[in-house]
DRENMAR-482862 format. One record per residue (C-alpha): residue number from 0; residue in three letters; x, y, z. Coordinates in nm, 3 decimals, always signed. Example, Ala and Ser with C-alpha at 12.3 -4.5 7.8 and 13.67 -1.06 7.14 Angstrom:
# residues 2
+-----+-----+---------+---------+---------+
:   i :  aa :      px :      py :      pz :
+-----+-----+---------+---------+---------+
:   0 : ALA :  +1.230 :  -0.450 :  +0.780 :
:   1 : SER :  +1.367 :  -0.106 :  +0.714 :
+-----+-----+---------+---------+---------+
This chain:
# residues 258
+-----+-----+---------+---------+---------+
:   i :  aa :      px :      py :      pz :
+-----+-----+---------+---------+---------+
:   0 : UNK :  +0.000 :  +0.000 :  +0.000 :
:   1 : UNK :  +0.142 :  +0.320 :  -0.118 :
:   2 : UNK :  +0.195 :  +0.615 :  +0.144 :
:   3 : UNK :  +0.090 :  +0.966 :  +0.076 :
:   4 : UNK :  +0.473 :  +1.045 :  +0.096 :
:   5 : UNK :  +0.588 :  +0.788 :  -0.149 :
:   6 : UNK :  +0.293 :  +0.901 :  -0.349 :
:   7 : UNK :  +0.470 :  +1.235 :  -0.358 :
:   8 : UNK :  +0.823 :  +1.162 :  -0.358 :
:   9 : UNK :  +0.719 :  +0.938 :  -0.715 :
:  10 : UNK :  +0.619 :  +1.240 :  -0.876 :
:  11 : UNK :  +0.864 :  +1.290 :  -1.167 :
:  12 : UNK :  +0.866 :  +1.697 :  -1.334 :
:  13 : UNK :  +0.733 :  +1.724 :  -1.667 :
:  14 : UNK :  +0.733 :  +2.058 :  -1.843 :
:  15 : UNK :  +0.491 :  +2.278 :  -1.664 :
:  16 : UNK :  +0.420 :  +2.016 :  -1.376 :
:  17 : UNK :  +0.464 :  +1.681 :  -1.279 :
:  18 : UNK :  +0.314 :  +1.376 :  -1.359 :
:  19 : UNK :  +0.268 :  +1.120 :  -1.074 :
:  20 : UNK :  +0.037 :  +0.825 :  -1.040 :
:  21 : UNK :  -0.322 :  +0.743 :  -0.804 :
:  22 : UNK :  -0.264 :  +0.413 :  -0.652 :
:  23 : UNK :  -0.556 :  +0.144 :  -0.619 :
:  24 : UNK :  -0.575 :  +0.196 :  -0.272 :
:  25 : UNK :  -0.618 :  +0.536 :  -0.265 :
:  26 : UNK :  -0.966 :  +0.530 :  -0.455 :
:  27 : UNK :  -1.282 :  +0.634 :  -0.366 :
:  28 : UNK :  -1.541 :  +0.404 :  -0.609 :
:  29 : UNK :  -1.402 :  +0.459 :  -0.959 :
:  30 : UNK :  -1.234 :  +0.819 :  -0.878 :
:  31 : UNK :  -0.931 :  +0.925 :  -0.643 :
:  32 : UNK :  -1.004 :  +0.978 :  -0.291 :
:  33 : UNK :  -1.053 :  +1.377 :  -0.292 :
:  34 : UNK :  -0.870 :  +1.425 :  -0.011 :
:  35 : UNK :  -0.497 :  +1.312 :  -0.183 :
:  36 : UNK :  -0.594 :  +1.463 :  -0.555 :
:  37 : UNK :  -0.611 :  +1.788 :  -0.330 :
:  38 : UNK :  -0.275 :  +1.698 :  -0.161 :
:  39 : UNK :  -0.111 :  +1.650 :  -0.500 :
:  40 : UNK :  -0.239 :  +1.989 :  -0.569 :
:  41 : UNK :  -0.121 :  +2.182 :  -0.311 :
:  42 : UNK :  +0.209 :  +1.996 :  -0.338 :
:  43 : UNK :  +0.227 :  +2.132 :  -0.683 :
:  44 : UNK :  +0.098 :  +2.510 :  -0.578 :
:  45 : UNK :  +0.364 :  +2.537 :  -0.276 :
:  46 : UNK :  +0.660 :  +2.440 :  -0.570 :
:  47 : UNK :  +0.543 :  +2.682 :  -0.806 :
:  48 : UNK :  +0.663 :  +2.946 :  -0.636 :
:  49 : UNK :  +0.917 :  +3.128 :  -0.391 :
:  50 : UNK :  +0.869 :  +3.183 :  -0.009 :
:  51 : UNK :  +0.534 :  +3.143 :  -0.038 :
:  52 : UNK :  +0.327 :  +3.294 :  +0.272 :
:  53 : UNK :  +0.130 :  +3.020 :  +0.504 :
:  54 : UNK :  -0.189 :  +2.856 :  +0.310 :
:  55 : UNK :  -0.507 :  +3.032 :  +0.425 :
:  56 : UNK :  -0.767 :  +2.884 :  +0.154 :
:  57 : UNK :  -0.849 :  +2.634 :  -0.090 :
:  58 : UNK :  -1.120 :  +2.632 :  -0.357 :
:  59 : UNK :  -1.182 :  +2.321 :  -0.469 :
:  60 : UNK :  -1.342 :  +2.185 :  -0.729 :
:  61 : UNK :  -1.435 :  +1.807 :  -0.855 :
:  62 : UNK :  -1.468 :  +1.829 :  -1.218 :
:  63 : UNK :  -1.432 :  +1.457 :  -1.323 :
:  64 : UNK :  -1.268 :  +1.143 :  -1.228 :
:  65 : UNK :  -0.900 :  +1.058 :  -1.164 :
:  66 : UNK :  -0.716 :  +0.700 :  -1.154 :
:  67 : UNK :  -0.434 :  +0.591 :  -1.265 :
:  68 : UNK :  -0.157 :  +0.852 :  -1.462 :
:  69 : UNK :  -0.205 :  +1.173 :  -1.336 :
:  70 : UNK :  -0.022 :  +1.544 :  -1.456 :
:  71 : UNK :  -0.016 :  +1.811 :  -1.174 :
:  72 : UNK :  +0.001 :  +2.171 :  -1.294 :
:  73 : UNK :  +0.020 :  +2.463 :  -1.084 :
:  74 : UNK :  +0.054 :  +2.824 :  -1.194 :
:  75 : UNK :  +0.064 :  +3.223 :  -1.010 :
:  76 : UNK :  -0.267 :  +3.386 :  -1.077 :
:  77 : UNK :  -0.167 :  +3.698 :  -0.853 :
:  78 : UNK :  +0.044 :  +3.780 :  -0.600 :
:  79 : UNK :  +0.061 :  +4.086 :  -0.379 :
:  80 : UNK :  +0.234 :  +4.231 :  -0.122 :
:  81 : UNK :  +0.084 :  +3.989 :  +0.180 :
:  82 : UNK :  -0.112 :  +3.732 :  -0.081 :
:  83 : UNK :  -0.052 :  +3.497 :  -0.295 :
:  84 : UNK :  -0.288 :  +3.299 :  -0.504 :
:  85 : UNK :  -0.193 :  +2.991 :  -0.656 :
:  86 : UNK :  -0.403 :  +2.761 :  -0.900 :
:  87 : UNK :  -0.327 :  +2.426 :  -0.990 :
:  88 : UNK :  -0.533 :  +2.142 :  -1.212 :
:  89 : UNK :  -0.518 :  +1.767 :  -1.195 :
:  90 : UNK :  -0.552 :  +1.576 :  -1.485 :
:  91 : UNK :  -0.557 :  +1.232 :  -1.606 :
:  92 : UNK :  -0.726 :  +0.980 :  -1.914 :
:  93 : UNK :  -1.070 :  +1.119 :  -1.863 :
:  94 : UNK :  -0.948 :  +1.467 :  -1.839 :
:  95 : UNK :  -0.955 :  +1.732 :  -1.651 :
:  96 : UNK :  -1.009 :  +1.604 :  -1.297 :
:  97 : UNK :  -0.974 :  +1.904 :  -1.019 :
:  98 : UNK :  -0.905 :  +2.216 :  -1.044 :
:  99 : UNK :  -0.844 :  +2.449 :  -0.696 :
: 100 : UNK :  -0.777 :  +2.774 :  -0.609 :
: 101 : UNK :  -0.485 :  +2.787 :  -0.342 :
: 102 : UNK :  -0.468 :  +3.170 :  -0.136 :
: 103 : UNK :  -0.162 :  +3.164 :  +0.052 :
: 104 : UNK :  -0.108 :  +3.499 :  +0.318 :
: 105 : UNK :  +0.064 :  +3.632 :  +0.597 :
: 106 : UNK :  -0.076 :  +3.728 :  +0.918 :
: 107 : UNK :  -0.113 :  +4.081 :  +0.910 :
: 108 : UNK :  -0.188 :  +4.352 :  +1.233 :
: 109 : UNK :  -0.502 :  +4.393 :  +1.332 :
: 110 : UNK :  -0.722 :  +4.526 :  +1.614 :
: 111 : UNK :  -0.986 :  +4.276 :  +1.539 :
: 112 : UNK :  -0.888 :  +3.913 :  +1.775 :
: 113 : UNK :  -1.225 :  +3.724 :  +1.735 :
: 114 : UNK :  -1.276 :  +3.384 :  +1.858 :
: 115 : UNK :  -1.635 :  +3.161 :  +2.015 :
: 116 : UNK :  -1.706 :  +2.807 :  +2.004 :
: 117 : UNK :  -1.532 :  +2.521 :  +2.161 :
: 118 : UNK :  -1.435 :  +2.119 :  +2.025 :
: 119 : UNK :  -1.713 :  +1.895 :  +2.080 :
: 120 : UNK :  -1.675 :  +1.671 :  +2.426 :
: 121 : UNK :  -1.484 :  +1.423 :  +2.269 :
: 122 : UNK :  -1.149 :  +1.339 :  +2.374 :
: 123 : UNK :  -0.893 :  +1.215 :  +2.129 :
: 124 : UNK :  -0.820 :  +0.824 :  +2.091 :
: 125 : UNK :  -0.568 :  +0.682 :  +2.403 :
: 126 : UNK :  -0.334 :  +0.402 :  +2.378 :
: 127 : UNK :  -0.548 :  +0.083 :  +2.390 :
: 128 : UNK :  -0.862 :  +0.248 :  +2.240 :
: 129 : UNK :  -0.996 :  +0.015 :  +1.991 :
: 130 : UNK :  -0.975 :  +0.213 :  +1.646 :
: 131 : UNK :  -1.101 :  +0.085 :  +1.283 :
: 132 : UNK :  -0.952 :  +0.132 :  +0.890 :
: 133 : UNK :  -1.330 :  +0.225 :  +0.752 :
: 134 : UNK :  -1.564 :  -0.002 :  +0.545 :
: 135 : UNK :  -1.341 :  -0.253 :  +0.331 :
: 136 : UNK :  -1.506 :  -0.205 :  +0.049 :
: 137 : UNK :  -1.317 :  +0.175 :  +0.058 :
: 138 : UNK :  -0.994 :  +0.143 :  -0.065 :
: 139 : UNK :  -0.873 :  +0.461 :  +0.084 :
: 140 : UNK :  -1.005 :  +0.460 :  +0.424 :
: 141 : UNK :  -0.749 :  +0.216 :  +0.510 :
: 142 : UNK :  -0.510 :  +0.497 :  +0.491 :
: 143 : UNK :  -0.633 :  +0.631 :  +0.786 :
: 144 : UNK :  -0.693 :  +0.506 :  +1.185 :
: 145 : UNK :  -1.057 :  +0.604 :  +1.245 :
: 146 : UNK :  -1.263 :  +0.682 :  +1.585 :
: 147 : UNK :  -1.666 :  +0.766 :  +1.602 :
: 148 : UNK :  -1.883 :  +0.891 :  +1.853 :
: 149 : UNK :  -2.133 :  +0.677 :  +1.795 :
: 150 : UNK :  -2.439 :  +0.805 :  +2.106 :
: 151 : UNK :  -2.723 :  +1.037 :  +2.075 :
: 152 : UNK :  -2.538 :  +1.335 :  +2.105 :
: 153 : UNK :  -2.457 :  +1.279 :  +1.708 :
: 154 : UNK :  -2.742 :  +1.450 :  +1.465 :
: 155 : UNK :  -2.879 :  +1.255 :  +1.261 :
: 156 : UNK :  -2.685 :  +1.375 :  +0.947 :
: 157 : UNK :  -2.382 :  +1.472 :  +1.163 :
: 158 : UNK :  -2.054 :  +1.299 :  +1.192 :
: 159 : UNK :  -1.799 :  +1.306 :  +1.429 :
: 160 : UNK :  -1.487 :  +1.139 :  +1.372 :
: 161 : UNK :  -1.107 :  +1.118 :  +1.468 :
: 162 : UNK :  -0.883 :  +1.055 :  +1.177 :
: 163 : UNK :  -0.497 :  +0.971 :  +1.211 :
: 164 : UNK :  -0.304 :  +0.940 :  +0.885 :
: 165 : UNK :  -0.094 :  +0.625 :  +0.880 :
: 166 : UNK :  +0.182 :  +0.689 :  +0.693 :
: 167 : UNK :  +0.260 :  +1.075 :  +0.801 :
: 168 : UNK :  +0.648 :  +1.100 :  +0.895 :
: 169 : UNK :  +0.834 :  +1.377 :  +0.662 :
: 170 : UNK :  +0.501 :  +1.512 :  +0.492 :
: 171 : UNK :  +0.435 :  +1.911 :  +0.533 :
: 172 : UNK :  +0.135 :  +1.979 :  +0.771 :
: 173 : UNK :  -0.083 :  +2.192 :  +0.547 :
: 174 : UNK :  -0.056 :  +1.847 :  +0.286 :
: 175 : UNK :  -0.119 :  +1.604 :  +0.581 :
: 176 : UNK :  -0.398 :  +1.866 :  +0.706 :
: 177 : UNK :  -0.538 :  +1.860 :  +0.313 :
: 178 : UNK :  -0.547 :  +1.514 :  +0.300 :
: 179 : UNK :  -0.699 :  +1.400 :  +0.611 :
: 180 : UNK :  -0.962 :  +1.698 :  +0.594 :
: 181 : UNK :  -1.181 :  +1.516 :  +0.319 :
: 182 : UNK :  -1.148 :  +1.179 :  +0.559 :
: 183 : UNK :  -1.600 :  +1.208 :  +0.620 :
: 184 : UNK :  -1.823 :  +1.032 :  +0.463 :
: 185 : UNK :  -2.078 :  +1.278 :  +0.340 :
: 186 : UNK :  -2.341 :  +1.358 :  +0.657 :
: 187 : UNK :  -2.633 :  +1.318 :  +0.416 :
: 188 : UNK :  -2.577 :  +0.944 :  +0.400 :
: 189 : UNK :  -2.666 :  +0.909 :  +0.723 :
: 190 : UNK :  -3.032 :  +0.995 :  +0.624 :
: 191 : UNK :  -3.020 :  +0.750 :  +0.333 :
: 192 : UNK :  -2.933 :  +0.500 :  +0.571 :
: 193 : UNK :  -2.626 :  +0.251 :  +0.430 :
: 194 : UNK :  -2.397 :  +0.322 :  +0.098 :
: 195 : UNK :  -2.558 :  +0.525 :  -0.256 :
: 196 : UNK :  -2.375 :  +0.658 :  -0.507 :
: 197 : UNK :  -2.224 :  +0.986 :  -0.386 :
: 198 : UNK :  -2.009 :  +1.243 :  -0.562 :
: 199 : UNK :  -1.825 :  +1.595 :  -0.410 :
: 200 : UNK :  -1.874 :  +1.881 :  -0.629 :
: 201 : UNK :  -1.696 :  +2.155 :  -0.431 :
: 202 : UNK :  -1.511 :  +2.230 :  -0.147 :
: 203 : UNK :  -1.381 :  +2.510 :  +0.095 :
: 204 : UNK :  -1.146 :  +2.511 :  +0.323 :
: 205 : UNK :  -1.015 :  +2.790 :  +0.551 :
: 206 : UNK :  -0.713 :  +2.738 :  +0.811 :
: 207 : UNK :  -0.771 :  +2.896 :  +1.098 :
: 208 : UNK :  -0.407 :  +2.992 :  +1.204 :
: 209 : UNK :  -0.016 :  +3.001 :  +1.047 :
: 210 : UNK :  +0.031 :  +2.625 :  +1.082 :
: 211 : UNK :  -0.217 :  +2.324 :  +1.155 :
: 212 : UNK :  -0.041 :  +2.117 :  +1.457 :
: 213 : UNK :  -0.157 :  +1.846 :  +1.650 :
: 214 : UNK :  -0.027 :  +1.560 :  +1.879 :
: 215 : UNK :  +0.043 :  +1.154 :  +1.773 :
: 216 : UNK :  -0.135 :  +1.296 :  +1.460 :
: 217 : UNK :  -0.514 :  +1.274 :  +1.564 :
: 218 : UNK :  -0.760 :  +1.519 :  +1.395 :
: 219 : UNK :  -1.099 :  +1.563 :  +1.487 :
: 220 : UNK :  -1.323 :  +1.637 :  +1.218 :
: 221 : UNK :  -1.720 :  +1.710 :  +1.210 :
: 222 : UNK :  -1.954 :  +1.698 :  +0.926 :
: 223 : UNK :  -2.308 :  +1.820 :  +0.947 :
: 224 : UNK :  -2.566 :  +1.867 :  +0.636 :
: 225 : UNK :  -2.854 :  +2.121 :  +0.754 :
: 226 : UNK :  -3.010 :  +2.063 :  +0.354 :
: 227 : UNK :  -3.041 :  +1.749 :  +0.131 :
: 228 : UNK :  -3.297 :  +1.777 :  -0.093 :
: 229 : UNK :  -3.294 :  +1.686 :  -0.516 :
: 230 : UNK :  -2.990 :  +1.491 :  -0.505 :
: 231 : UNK :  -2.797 :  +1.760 :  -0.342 :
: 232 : UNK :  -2.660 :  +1.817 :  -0.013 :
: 233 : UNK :  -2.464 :  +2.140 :  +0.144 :
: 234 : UNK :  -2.246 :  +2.037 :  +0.405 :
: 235 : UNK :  -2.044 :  +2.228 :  +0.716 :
: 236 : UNK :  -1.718 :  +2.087 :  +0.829 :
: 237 : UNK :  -1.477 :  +2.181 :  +1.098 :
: 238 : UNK :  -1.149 :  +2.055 :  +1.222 :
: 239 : UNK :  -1.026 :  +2.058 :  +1.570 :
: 240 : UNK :  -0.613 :  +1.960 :  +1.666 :
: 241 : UNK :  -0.558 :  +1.698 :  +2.026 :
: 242 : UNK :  -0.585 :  +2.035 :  +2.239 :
: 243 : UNK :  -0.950 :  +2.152 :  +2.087 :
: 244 : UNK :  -0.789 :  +2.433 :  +1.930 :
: 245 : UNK :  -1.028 :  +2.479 :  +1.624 :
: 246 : UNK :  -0.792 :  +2.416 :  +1.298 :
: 247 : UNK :  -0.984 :  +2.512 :  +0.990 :
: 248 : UNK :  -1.370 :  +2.516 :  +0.909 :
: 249 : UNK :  -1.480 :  +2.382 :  +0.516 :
: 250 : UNK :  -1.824 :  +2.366 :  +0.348 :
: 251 : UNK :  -1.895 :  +2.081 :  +0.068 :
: 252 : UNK :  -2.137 :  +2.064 :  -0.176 :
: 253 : UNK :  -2.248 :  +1.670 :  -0.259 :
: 254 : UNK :  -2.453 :  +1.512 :  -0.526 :
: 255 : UNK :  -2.665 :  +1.255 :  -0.370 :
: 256 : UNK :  -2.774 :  +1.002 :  -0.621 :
: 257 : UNK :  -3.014 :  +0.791 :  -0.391 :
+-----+-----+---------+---------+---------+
């Protein structure tokens, strides 16, 4: 089973980009799992350029499927004096696969210092805890060491889930951060009740601070859909580090086909 690392450290440059290949067991049904195309393209974004400020947003979006071969291409759209915006495409057989907008930035001064909300009451898997790889059937969940909560205190299209990369050693937090952070099933399954044909459209994700940090590499991550109706559902996500120090919040848009 190939690591996200190795994944990355395979990559060979190709005029404009790279070109780099999606392992079997990092697919989701007959597509990559989103979660390491995105990876891949922030990987690309952060080489295309110099002293590049922290990553502050990505702008995702799933055009079309991705297996196999793969070419990465990033390129500058703009970059000012504290911002930097970066976009890169995926690509492979079936064309163009993802495409996302990357805004890096510096912290800047400000009188504004703005926080509420705490991290659910869930504390973070212990030595012993019994943890599980996902359904089998899903190649790349067993990438990752999974925990629920699985008690009435979850909605009932809400998930609430601590995700652990396996492979993680030498990979640069905002990529681990980027490829855990699409880990959820989509929270309107819940409300179909078992597996349907699913598919992410788009995706936002904004950090919440300089550089995502956590501890034995636990994230917790929360999904909850508040609308699922004619096959699609809008989803809020948020990300929490070991400590409960809020990490980065997303939205997802889904295509329910069930």
């Amino acid at each position: 089973m190939s690591g996200l690392k190795q994944i990355i450290d395979a990559l060979e440059p190709i005029d404009g980009g790279w070109r780099g290949a999606i392992p079997d067991s990092w697919l989701q049904g007959r597509t990559s799992y989103g979660g390491l195309s995105a990876a891949l393209a922030l990987h690309a974004a952060q080489l295309s350029d110099t002293d590049l400020p922290p990553l502050r947003s990505a702008l995702v979006a799933f055009i079309g499927p991705l297996s196999g071969t793969v070419t990465i291409r990033a390129s500058r759209l703009r970059r000012g004096r504290n911002a930097a915006f970066v976009q890169a495409d995926v690509e492979s057989g079936a064309g163009l696969g993802l495409r996302a907008t990357f805004v890096f930035m510096n912290a800047v001064e400000s009188k504004v210092d703005h926080q509420v909300g705490r991290a659910p009451d869930f504390a973070p898997p212990q030595p012993g805890d019994t943890t599980f790889k996902g359904n089998s059937a899903v190649m790349f969940a067993q990438n990752f060491e999974l925990l629920d909560r699985r008690d009435a205190t979850v909605g009932p299209a809400e998930w609430l889930r601590w995700v652990r990369l396996n492979d993680r050693d030498g990979i640069d937090p905002m990529v681990e951060l980027i490829a855990v952070a699409d880990c959820l099933p989509p929270a309107a399954l819940k409300l179909v009740g078992g597996p349907a044909p699913v598919s992410s459209m788009t995706w936002q994700l904004n950090i919440l601070g300089p550089q995502p940090t956590t501890t034995d590499g636990w994230w917790l991550l929360r999904a909850d859909s508040a609308y699922a109706r004619g096959g699609n559902s809008s989803q809020e996500m948020r990300i929490w580090n070991a400590a409960g120090e809020p990490i980065a919040e997303q939205m997802q848009s889904v295509a329910i086909f069930a």
